[in-house]
N, C-alpha and C positions, 0 to 999 in steps of 0.2 A: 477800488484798491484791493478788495476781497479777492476779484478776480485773476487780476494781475499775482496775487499771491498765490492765487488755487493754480494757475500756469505755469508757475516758477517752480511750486513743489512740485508740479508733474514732470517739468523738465528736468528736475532734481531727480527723481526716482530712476528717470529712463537715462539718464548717465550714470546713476549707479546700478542700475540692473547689465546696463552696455560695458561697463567697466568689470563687473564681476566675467563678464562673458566670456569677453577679451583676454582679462588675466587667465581666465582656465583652457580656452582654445590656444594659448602659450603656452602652458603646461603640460598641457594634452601632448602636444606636439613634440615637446622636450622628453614628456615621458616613451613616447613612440620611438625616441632616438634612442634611448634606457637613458638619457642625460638628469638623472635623479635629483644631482645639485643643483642644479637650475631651475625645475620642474620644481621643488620644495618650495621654494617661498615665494614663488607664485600663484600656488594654491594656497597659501596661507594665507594670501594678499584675498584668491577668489571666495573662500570660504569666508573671511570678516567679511563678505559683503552678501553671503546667505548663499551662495551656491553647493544645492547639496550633492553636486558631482563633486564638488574642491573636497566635501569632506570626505565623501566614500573613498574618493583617491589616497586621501593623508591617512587614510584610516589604514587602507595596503601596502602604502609603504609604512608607515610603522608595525603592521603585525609580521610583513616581510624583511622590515633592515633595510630597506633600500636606502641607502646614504644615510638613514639615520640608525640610531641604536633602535633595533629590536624595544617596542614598548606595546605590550598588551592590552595595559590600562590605560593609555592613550589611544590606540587604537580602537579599543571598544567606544572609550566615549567620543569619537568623530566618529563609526560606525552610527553608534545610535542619534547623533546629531543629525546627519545623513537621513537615514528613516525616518526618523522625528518630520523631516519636512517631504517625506514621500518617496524617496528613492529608495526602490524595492531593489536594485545592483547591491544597497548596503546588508541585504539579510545574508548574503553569502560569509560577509565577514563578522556579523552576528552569530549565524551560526558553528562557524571553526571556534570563535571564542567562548559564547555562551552554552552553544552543544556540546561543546567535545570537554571543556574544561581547558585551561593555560595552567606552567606554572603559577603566575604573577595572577590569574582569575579562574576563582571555582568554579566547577561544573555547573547553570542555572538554567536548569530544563522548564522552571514555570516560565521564566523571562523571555527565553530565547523563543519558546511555545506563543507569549504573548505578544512577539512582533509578526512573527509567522500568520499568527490568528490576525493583525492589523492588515497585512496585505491582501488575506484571503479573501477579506471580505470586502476588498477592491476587482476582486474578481481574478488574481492570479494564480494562475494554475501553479506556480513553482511553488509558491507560499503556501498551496492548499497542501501538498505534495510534503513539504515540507514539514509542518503541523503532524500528518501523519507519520513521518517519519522518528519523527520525536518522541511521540506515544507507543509505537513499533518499540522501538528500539530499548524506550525506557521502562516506564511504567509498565507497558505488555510484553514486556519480551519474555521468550518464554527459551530463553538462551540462557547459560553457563559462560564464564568469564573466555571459553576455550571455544565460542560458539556450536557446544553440544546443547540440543533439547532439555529442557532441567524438568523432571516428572514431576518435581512435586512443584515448582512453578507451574506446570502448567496444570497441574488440579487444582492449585490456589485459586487462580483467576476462573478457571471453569466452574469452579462450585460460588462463587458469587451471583446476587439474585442479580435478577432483568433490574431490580433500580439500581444498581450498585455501578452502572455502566455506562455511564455520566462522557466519560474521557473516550471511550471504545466507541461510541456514538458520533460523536464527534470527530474522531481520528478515521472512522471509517466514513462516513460522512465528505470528510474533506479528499479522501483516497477519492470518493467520487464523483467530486466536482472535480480533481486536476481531471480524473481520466476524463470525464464528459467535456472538458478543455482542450483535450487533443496534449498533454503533458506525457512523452512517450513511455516513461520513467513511470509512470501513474498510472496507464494503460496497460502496461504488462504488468505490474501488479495485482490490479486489481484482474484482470484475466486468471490469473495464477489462485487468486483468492475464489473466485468462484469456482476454478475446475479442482481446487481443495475441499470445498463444500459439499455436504450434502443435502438434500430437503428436495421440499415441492418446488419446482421451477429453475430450480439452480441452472440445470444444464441448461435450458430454454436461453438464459440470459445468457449463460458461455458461448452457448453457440451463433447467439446475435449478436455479441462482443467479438466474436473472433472474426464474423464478417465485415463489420466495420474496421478491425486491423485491418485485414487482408486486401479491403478495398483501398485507403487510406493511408493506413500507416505502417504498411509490413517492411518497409523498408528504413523502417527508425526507430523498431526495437534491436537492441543487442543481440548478436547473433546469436551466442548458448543460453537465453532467455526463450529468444522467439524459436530455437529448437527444442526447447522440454514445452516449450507453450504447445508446439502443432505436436507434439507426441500424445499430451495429454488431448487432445480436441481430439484428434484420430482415436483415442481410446474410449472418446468419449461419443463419439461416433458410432463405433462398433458395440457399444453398449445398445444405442439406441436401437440398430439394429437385430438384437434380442428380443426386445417388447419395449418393459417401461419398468422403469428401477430408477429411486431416486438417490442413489448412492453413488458417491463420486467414483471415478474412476481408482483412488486408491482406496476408498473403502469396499471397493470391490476387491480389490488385492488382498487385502487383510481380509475379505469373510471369506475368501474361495478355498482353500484350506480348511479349514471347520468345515465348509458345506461339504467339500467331499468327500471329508472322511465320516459326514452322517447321510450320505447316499451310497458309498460302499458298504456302511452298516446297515442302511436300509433296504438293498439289494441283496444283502449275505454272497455278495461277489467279493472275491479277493483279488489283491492287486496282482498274483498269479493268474489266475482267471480272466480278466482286464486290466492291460498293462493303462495305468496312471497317462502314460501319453495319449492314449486312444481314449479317456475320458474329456467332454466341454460341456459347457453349460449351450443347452439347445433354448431356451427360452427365460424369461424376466419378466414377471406378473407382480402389479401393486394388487396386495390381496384387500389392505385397510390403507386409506389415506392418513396426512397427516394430522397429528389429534395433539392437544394440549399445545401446542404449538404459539412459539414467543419468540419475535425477530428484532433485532437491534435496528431501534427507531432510526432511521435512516434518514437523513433531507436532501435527497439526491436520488435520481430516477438509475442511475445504474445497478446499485446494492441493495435499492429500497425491497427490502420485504423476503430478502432472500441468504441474512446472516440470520441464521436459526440458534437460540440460546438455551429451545425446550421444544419439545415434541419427539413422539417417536412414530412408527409405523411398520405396517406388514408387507413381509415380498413373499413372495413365491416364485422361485428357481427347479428348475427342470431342468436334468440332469441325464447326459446321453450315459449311457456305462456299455460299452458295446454292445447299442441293441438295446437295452436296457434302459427305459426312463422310469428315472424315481424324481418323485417333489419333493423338495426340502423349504418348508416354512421359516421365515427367520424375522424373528425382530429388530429394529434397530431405533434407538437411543439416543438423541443428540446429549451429546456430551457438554456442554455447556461449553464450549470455546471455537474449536475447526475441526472436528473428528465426532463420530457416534458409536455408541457397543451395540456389539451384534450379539444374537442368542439365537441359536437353531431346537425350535419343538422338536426333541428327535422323540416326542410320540406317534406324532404327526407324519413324519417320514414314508412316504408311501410308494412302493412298488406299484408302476402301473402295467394293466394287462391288455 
């Protein structure tokens, strides 16, 4: 009898798993036509039967209107229905409501953070992508309402210790399991993020990241993305070609000014004498490696060991002045966030003979 019963309920389950199916590949299909009225309470029908495509669907046509009234707070709770039973399609409309904030639902960046983390650690790249997006944006932004740089946001976040970096760990972390996922959105990022950076090895990883775009995936980053991307590689190329300098390609922009004006001082050449065009830098020498040195615990092989939160170190820059090489020593400083201070010893500044 036991048996006959354990059958029955089986044949019970697989008509109703068959009937949820049914009802949503009907809906599906309605919804294909935009036939909205139709599509509705068929998915209404799929989802009482646990189908968490019926719910991500009802979740979009209510945060859209689609034949019904505009419902936020209904849409979220069939969004998170949705995910609850696995459907990572539901974090997109997780996120427009729990990310961005609705009228009718406040802004809830731990919540939203905590589906994101649910999927990531099913191994998807959009989810991981997402997670960091959310700490970018919120917590770390270092943006103004008018998305201008905010200086003193970003001293805030810079002068906090190595423990204090709990979220920044994690957000960058997750940047780098999308990008090692092949997530292209997560792969130019993080590209961007290292050719921002400076320290020991930074470049080494940019420039083995950018081969793997170029191999791979050059054709599915965004075109003005992946054109400041190969601008900054090529800059970062031509650096290499100097010697060795562990300063990114923009903090070489910002120290080359200072240095030249303490190798015109250190040559007592004027820019009448040497016109500023006919001045370059002829060579890039690490004088001291990195010291004191503390990088944001990473768990992930792309970023591991090369976001710097402490250390500084010495270069030595050679300086053509027509004719004229003088060294200019300079220190530089990580800054505690994406950026480092430079200092030129202009004791040290030497005319060479």
């Amino acid at each position: 009898m036991s048996e006959i019963r354990s059958k029955l309920i089986v044949a019970f389950l697989f008509l109703w798993v068959w009937s949820a199916q049914a009802g949503y590949d009907e809906a599906y299909a309605a919804l294909q036509r935009k036939d909205y009225a139709t599509a509705h309470p068929l998915l209404l029908s799929a989802a009482s039967k646990g189908d968490d495509r019926a719910w991500n669907a009802l979740g979009v046509m209510y945060l859209q209107g689609l034949s019904v009234k505009r419902n936020d707070v209904k849409a979220l709770e069939y969004f998170e229905k949705s995910a609850a039973q696995g459907n990572a399609n539901a974090l997109n409309g997780l996120m427009q409501i729990l990310g961005a904030g609705t009228d009718a639902v406040p802004k809830d960046v731990e919540r939203a953070r905590a589906w994101a983390w649910k999927f990531a650690q099913a191994d998807n790249p959009y989810a991981a992508f997402v997670f960091y997006q959310l700490a970018i944006q919120n917590e770390l932004s270092i943006l103004d309402d008018k998305g201008v740089v905010d200086r003193a946001r970003y001293d805030a976040l810079a002068k906090r210790a190595p423990d204090d970096r709990d979220l920044d760990a994690r957000a960058f972390t997750m940047l780098s399991l999308a990008a090692e996922g092949g997530y292209p959105a997560a792969l130019a990022i993080a590209q961007m993020t290292l050719l921002e950076r400076s320290g020991e090895g930074v470049a080494d990883r940019a420039l083995e990241l950018d081969a793997l775009i170029q191999d791979k995936f050059r054709n599915q980053i965004p075109v003005q993305m992946a054109i400041q991307m190969n601008q900054e590689v090529t800059n970062l190329k031509n650096l290499k070609l100097l010697g060795t300098t562990y300063a990114s390609p923009r903090l070489y922009r910002d120290a080359y000014p200072l240095v030249m004006v303490s190798a015109y001082a250190g040559s007592q050449l004027t820019t009448a004498e040497c016109d500023r065009a006919k001045a370059r830098v002829s060579k890039l020498q690490i004088l001291e490696g990195m010291r004191d040195k503390d990088a944001l615990p990473i768990e992930a092989r792309l970023l591991d060991d090369v976001l710097f939160v402490k250390g500084h170190w010495k270069e030595q820059w050679t300086i053509d002045l027509c004719g004229k090489s003088v060294t200019v020593p300079i220190r530089f400083d990580e800054d505690g966030w994406a950026g480092a201070y430079f200092t030129v010893d202009s004791k040290s500044v030497k005319l060479q003979k």
